[in-house]
N, C-alpha and C positions, 0 to 999 in steps of 0.2 A: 701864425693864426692863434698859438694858446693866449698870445698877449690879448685878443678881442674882448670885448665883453661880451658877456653871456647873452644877455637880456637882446642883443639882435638875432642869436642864432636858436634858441633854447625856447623851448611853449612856455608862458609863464607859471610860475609852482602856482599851484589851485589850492586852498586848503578844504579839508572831504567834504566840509559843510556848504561852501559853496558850489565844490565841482556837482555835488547830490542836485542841489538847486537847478542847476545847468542842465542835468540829463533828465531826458522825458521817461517818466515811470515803465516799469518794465510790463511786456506782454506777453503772457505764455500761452504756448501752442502757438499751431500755424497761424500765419496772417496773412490776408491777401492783400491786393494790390490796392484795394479799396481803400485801406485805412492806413497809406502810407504818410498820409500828409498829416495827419492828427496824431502821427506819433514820432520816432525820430528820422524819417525820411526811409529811402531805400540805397541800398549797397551793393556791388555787384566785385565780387575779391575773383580777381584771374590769378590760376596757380599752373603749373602745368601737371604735375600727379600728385599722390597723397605719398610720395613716399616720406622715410623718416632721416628728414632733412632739419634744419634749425629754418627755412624759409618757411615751411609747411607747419612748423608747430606753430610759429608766430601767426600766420594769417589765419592757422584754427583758433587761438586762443585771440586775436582779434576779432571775428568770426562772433563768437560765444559772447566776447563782453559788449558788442556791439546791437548782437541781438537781446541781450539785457538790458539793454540801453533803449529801448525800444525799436528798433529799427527792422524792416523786414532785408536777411540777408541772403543773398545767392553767391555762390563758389560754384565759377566757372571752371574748367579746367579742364585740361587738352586729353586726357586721362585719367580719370576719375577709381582709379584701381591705385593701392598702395598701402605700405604698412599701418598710415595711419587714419584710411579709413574711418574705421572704427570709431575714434574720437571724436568724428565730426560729430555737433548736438542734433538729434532730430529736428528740429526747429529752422535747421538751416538748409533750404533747399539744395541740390547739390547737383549739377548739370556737368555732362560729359559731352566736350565736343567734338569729339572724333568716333568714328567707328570705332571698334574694339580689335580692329587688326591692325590698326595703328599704333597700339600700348606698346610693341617693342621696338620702334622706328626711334633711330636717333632723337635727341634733343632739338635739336634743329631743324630736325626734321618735322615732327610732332609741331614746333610751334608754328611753322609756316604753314603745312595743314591745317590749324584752328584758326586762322585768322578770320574765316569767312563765316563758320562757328561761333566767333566771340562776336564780330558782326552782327548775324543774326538777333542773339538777344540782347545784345545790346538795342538792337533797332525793336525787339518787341518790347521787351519792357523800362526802356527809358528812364534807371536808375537815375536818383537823386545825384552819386556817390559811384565811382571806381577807386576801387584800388588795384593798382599794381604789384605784387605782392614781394617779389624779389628781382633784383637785375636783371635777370633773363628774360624776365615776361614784358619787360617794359616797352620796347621797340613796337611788338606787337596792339599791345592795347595803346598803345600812339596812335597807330592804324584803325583800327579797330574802333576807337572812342567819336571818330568824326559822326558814326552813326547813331551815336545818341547827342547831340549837340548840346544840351541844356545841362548834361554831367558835369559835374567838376568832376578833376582825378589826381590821385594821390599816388603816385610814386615814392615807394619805398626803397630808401638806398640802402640796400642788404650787402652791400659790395665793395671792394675799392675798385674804383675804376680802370686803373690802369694793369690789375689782375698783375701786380709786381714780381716777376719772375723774373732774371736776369734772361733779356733774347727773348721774352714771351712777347715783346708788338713791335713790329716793326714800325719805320715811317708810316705806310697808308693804314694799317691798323689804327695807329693814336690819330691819324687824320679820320677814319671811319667814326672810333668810338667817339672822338670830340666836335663829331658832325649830328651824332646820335643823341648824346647826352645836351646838346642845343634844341635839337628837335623836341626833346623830351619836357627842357627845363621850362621853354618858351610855352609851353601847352599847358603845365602843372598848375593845377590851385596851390599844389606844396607837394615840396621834398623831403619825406618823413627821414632824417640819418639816425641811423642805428649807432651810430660812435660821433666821438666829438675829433676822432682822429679823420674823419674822411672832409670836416672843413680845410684840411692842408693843402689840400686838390685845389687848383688853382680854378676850376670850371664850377666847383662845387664855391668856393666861397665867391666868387662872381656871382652866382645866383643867391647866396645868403646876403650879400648887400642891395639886392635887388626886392629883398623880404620875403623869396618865394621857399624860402628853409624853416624846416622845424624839428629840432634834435632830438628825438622821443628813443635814449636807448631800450636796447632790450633789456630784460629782466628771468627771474626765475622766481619759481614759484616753491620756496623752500618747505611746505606743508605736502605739497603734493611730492614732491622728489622725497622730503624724509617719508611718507608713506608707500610709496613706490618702491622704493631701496629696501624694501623690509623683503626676507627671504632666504632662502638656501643659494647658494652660487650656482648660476646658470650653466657653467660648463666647469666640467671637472678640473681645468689645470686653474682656475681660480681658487679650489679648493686646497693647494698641493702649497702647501708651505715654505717647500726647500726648494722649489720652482719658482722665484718669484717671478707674477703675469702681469704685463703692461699692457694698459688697453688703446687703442686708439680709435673715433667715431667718426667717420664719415664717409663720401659715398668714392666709390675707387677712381679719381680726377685728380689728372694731372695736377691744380689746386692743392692737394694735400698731402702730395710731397711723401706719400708712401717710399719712394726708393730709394729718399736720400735715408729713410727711418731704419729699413731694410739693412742698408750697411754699415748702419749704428749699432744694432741689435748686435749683426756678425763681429765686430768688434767690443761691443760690451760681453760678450758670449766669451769672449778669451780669459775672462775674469771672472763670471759670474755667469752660473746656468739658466738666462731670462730667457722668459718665452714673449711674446706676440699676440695679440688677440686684435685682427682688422674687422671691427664691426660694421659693416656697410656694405649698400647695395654697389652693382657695378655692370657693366657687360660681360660677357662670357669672353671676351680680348682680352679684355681689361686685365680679369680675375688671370686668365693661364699665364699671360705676361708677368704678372706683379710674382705669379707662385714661379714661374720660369724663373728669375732674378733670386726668389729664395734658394730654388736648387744650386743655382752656381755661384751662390755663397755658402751652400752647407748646411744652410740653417731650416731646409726644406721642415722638418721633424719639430720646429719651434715655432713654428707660424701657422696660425690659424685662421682662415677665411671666413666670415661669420654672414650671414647676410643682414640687413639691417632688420631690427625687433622693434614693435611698438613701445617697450619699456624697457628705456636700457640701463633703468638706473639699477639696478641690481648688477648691471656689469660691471659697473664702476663701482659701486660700495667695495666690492668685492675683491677689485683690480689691488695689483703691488704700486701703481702708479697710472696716474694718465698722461698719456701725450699729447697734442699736439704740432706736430711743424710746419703745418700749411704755409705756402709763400706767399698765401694773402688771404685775408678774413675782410667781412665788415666788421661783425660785431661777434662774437662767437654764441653762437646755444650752446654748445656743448663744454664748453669751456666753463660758464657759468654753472652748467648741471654739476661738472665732476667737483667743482670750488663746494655745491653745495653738498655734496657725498664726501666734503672732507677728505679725499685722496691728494697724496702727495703730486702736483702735477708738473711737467715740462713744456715748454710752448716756445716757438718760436716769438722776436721781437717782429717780425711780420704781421703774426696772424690777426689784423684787425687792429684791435684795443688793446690785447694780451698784456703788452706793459702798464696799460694801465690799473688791467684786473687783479697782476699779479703784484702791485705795490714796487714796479721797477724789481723785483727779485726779491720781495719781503712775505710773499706769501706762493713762492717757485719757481722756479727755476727758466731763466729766458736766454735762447739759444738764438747762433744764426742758422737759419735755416737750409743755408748752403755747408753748415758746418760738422761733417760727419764725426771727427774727432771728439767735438764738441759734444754734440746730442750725445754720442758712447755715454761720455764722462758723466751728462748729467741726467742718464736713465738707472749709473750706477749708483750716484750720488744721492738719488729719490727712493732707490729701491734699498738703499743702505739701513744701516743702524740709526743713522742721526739726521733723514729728509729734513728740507724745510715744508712746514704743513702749511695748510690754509688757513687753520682756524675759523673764526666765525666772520672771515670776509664775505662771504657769500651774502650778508645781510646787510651788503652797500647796495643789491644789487635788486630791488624787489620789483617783481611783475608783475604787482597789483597798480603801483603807482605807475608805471609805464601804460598798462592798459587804460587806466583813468585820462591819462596824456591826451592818449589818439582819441578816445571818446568824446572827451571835449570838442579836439578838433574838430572831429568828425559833426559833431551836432551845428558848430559854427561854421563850417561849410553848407550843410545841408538847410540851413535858414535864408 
């Protein structure tokens, strides 16, 4: 697929003068439903909680530019409690569709519960515009979208499909996901991809020759991380010099490859006194199992449980190195934050794009994810004398221009 040309898979570059042109002048304060059509239509973004996720920052910061864009937005969501909260704009309506004794019910659980929820307003207020906001939610609002007929809907491929784990899908699993991902592809006005890696997918460039693709990756927004990253160190073994802390971000799933990192540590620990820092939410299994696996390597006393913060970039400014090993990304957020906190970082060639981020190995270090030897070497190799740094890569990667992307879209759907 890199042989393709762009211009069938890629929304075309806008230059700002025109894309301004394009989008209908912004509206501040509430707007009702009244004045949906005289400005940029209506939106209705399915998430399942606010927690602090790279799915969830994206559909807030879609969210925000969207409702700048003039659009009236709603963010449904199966759970409406989570770290990042807070960030949502006032302006953006925010509907929770589960009772509140639902918030700690499994993932799957939770989604199958909202269905009848996302239903509902979908059927009262008859969005212009859905979006899907990450993998998970998609199946659902498939269901769910039949009740507003006149929506287009946008599906956001935040994922690799095949969730690349060695043994993670059997036969009837790739038969499910590739009966799903049809169901999805056939309904979509467009397939927003977060990386130019997930055209490989044979299901995914089937549907970019069919024209139903549009590559809008993600970005970072380097003004607000270097303002955020300003600060004293959040926990004190960030502070400790002769300890150097490696962080790692995301939420405790099988995905991120916590245990192969777990037996790097134990091993980089034979050479160097490195500590651990797991930023992320998780279940109460999850968390005793992961710390279980630290105690029967030893390193109970080096590893720290964090739960996931609304601003993590102080953690990273701060860290001796960032991790990641996940055995599969779409596109990473957090990957981009810590590129733009200038820490030394490690990531698996799985995780998403990562070899693309990190320049094949010119701006860090890329590991196999099944490689515990490996990670060791190159947690010691970052946290060393002579890391390879990021420098000012991070300013390949801007979230102003990617917001501008989907906005477009967004308005040329909604006509």
């Amino acid at each position: 697929m890199q042989g393709m040309s762009g211009s069938l898979f890629r929304f075309p570059d806008i230059a700002a003068s025109r894309a301004s042109a394009l989008l209908p002048t912004a509206r501040h304060g509430a707007a009702d439903a009244g004045d949906r059509r005289a400005g940029g239509g209506s939106l209705m973004i399915f998430i399942d909680d606010l927690g602090a996720t790279g799915v969830v920052r994206n559909a807030i910061a879609l969210a925000t530019r969207l409702c700048a864009a003039g659009f009236v937005v709603e963010v449904a969501a199966s759970c409406a409690q989570g770290a990042l909260r807070g960030e949502l704009d006032p302006r953006i309506r925010l509907t929770e569709l589960l009772p509140s004794r639902w918030r700690t019910a499994p993932r799957p659980v939770r989604l199958a519960r909202a269905l009848l929820g996302l239903r509902r307003r979908l059927a009262s207020e008859q969005p212009d515009l859905i979006l899907s906001a990450g993998n998970h939610g998609h199946l659902l609002t498939r269901l769910a979208a039949s009740a507003a007929p006149r929506a287009r809907t946008i599906y956001r491929i935040s994922n690799d499909l095949d969730h690349a784990r060695p043994g993670r899908l059997g036969r009837l699993g790739k038969i499910a996901r590739t009966l799903q991902f049809r169901l999805i592809a056939g309904h979509a006005a467009c397939l927003a991809l977060v990386s130019p890696h997930l055209l490989q997918h044979p299901l995914i460039a089937a549907a970019a020759r069919r024209g139903k693709t549009r590559l809008i990756p993600n970005g970072v927004d380097l003004a607000m991380v270097a303002k955020r990253s300003e600060g004293p160190a959040p926990h004190p073994w960030l502070a400790e010099s002769n300890h150097p802390t490696v962080l790692t971000v995301g939420r405790l799933a099988p995905q991120k490859n916590i245990e192969t990192l777990l037996a790097a540590l134990a091993e980089a620990r034979r050479s160097r006194p490195l500590r651990l820092i797991v930023l992320g939410d998780g279940t109460d299994k999850t968390r005793l199992r992961l710390r279980g696996r630290a105690e029967a390597l030893g390193i109970a006393d080096a590893v720290a449980f964090v739960p996931a913060v609304p601003n993590p970039f102080p953690w990273m400014a701060h860290a001796a190195a960032f991790v990641l090993p996940s055995w599969w990304e779409g596109a990473s957020n957090v990957l981009l934050e810590a590129l733009a906190c200038g820490r030394p970082i490690v990531a698996s060639r799985t995780a998403g794009n990562a070899e693309e981020v990190l320049g094949s190995g010119r701006y860090g270090r890329l590991i196999d994810p099944a490689d515990v030897h490996g990670l060791a070497k190159a947690l010691l190799d970052q946290t060393g004398a002579t890391p390879i740094r990021p420098g000012a890569r991070a300013t390949a990667f801007s979230r102003n221009r990617a917001l501008d992307e989907f906005a477009v879209l967004a308005v040329g759907l909604s006509r």
